[in-house]
C-alpha positions in Angstrom: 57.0 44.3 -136.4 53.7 44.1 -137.5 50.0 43.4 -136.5 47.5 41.1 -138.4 43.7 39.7 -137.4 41.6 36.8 -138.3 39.4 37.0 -140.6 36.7 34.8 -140.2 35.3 31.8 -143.0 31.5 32.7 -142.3 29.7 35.9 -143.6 29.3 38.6 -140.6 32.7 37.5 -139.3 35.2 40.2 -140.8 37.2 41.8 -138.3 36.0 45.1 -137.2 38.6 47.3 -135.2 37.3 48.5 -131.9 38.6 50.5 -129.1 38.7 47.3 -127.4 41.7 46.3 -128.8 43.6 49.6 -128.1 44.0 47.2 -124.1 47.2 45.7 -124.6 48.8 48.6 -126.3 47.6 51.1 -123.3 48.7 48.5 -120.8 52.4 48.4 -122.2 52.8 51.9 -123.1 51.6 52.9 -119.6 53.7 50.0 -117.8 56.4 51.7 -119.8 55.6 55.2 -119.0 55.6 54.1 -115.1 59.3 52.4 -115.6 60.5 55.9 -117.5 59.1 57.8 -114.0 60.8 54.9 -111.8 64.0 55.8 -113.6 63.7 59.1 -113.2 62.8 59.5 -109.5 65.0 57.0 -108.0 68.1 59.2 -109.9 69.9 55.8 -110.4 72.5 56.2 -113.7 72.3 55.3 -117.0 74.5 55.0 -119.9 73.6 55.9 -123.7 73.5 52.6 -125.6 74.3 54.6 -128.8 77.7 53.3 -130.7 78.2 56.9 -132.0 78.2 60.4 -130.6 75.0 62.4 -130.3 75.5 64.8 -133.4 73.5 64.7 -136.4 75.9 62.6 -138.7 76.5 60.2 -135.3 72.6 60.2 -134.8 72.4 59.1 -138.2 74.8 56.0 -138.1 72.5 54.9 -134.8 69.2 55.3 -136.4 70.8 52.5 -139.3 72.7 50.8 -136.1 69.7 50.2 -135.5 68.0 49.5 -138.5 70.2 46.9 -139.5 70.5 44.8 -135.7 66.4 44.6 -136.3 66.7 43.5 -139.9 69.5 41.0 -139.1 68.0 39.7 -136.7 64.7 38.9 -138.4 66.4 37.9 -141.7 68.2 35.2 -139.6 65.1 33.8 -137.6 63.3 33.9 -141.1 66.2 31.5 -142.2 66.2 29.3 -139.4 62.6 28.7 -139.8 62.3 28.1 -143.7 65.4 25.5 -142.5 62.8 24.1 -140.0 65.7 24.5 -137.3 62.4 25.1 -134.7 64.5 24.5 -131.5 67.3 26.6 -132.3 64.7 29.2 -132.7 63.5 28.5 -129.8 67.2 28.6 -127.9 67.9 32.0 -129.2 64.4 33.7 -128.8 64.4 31.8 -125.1 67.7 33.1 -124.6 67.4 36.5 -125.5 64.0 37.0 -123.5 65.4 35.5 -120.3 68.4 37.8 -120.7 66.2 41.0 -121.3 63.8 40.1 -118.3 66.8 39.6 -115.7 68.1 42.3 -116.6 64.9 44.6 -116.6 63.9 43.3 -113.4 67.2 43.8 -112.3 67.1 47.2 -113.2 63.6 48.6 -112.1 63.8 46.7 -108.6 67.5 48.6 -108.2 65.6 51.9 -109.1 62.3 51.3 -106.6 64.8 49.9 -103.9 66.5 53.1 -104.5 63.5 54.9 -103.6 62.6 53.4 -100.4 66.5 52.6 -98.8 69.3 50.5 -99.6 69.0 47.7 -102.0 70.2 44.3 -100.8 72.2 42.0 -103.0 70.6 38.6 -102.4 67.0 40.9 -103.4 68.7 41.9 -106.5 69.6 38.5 -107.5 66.5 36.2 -106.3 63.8 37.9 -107.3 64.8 38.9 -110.5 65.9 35.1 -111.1 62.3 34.0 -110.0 60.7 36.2 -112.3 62.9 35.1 -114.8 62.1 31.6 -115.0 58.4 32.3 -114.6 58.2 34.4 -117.7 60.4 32.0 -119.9 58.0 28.8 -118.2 55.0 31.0 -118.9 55.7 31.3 -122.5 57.5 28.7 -123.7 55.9 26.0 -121.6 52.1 26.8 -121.6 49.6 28.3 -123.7 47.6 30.7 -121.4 47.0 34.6 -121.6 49.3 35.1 -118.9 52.7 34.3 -121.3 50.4 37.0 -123.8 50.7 39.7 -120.6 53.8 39.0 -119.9 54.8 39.7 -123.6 53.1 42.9 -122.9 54.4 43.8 -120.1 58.4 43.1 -121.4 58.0 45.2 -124.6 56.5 48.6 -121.6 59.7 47.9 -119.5 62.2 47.2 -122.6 60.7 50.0 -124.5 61.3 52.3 -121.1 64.7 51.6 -121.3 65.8 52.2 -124.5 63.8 55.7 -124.3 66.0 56.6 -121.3 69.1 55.0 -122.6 69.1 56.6 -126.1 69.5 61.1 -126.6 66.4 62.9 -128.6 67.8 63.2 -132.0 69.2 59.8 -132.2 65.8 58.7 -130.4 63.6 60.1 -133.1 65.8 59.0 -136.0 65.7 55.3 -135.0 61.7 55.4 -134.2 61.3 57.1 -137.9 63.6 54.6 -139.7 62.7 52.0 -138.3 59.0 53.2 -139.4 60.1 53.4 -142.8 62.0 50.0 -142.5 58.7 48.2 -141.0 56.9 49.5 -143.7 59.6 47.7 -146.6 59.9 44.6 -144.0 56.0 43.8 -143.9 55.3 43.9 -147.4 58.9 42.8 -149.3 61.6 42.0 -146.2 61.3 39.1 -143.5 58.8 40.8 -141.7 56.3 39.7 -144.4 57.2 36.3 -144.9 57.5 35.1 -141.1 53.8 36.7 -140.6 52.7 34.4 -143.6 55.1 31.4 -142.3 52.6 32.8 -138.9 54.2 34.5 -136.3 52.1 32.7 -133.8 55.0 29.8 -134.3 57.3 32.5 -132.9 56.7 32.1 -128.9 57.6 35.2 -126.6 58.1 37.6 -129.8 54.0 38.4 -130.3 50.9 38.2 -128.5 46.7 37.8 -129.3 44.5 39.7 -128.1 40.6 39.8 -129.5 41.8 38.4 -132.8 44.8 40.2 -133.3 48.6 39.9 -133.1 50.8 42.1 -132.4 54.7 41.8 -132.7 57.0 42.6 -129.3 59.0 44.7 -131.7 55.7 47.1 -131.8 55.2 47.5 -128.2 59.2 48.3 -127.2 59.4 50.9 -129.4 55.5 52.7 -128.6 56.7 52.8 -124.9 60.3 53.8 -126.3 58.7 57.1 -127.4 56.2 57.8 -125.1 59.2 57.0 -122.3 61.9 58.8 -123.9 58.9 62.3 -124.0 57.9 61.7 -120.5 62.1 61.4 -119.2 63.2 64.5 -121.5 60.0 66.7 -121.9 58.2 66.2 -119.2 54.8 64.4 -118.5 52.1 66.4 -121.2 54.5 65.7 -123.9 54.8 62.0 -122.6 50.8 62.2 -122.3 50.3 63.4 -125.7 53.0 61.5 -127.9 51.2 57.9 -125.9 47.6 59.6 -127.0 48.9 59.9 -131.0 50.3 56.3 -130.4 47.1 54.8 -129.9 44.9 57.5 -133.0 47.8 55.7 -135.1 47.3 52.1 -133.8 43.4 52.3 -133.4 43.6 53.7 -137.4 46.5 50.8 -137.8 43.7 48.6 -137.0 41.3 49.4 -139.5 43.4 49.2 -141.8 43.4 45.4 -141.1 39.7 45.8 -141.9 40.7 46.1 -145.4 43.5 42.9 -145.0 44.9 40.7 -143.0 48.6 42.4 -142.3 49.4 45.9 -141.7 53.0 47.4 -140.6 52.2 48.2 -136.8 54.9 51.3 -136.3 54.6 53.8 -139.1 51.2 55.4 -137.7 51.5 55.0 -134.2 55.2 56.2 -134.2 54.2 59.4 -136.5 51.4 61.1 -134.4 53.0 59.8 -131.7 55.9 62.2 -132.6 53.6 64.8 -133.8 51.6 64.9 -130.9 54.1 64.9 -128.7 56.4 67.4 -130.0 53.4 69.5 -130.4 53.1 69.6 -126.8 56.8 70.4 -126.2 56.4 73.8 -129.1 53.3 74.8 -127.0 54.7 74.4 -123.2 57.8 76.3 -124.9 55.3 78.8 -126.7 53.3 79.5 -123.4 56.4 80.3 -121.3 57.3 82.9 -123.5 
């Protein structure tokens, strides 16, 4: 979970943060915020995905549940690569995006068929298969800015999920430890190392936009929060917590004025909080 930017050879061609390349990052979180409101009007149930009860010390074993999935998981696809195992790579990052885009569309199409009448099996099944081999084809298979969207799009509707999946406390523990963690991973863990391997080799786990790249990790967990406010708080907290998410990723950006690799989730994820829990102390404040 980072971001980075080119920096060009020439003088005049350092990368200069606009508000430009707030796009993708607006695009998913909204996408996401849409897919938390799908959720929530079509009524259909959801589980927690926690492994431990929603109390502070069971809150704290998620937020390093957590934790420690994500750093697995990059420590291992860090190995792979310094072993050159490319297609294996490939197999497992194929694998787990076609398995998180059926079941996304899966869900979300259950939820709008929910909406409008009774959903229809063979519905449920085809078109989320269709879309499911048109994303992996997209991205493994080609080299256009549609596989980039659709990277985009996947971290909105992921990110949705796991906000309406996972309770508040837990919710906010996991978003600021994994903050922390990103922080640490960029600059001494995995993190660090596969953005100087270049993550680019890494198909369907980052996108480029305008000279920057951003990691899918990033986008999930922006639309996470600004889901998980919206389902819970209502939509002014959701509003605010996705305006803080892009103050922290436009000032995330120019930090990469400075260098070439910054940590993309402890500003965005910290005024996104603030901002949105602001929101939440002043509705409560004004109903008083």
């Amino acid at each position: 979970m980072k971001i980075s930017a080119k920096h060009g050879d020439k003088l005049g061609e350092e990368f200069r943060a606009g508000l430009i390349h707030l796009a993708p990052v607006l695009t998913s979180v909204t996408v996401g915020v849409l897919c938390a409101y799908l959720l929530v009007a079509s009524s259909i149930e959801l589980y927690s995905i926690t492994p431990f009860s929603e109390d502070p010390t069971g809150s704290f074993g998620n937020a390093v549940y957590f934790v420690v999935l994500v750093g697995f998981g990059a420590s291992v696809l860090f190995l792979l690569f310094k072993r050159r195992s490319h297609r294996l790579i490939t197999v497992i990052i194929g694998f787990s995006l076609a398995t998180a885009t059926f079941f996304l569309s899966f869900i979300y199409l259950l939820a709008a068929l929910m909406l409008i009448g009774s959903p229809h099996l063979e519905v449920l099944i085809s078109i989320p298969t269709t879309l499911t081999i048109f994303t992996c084809y997209t991205i493994f298979k080609t080299s256009s800015k549609v596989g980039d969207l659709l990277v985009v799009l996947l971290g909105g509707g992921l990110g949705a999920f796991l906000g309406a999946c996972v309770p508040t406390l837990s919710a906010v523990l996991i978003l600021c430890f994994l903050a922390v963690y990103d922080t640490f991973a960029v600059y001494r863990g995995p993190v660090g190392k596969i953005a100087r391997e270049g993550l680019e080799k890494f198909r369907g786990l980052s996108f480029s936009f305008k000279d920057i790249r951003m990691g899918l990790g990033d986008l999930t967990f922006y639309s996470m929060l600004a889901g998980h406010m919206l389902i819970y708080f209502g939509f002014l907290p959701g509003l605010a917590s996705m305006a803080g998410i892009l103050l922290g990723c436009f000032l995330a950006f120019k930090m990469l004025e400075k260098g070439g690799v910054f940590p993309g989730l402890p500003f965005p994820i910290a005024f996104g909080l603030v901002f949105g829990f602001l929101f939440v102390w002043l509705l409560g404040f004004l109903a008083v």
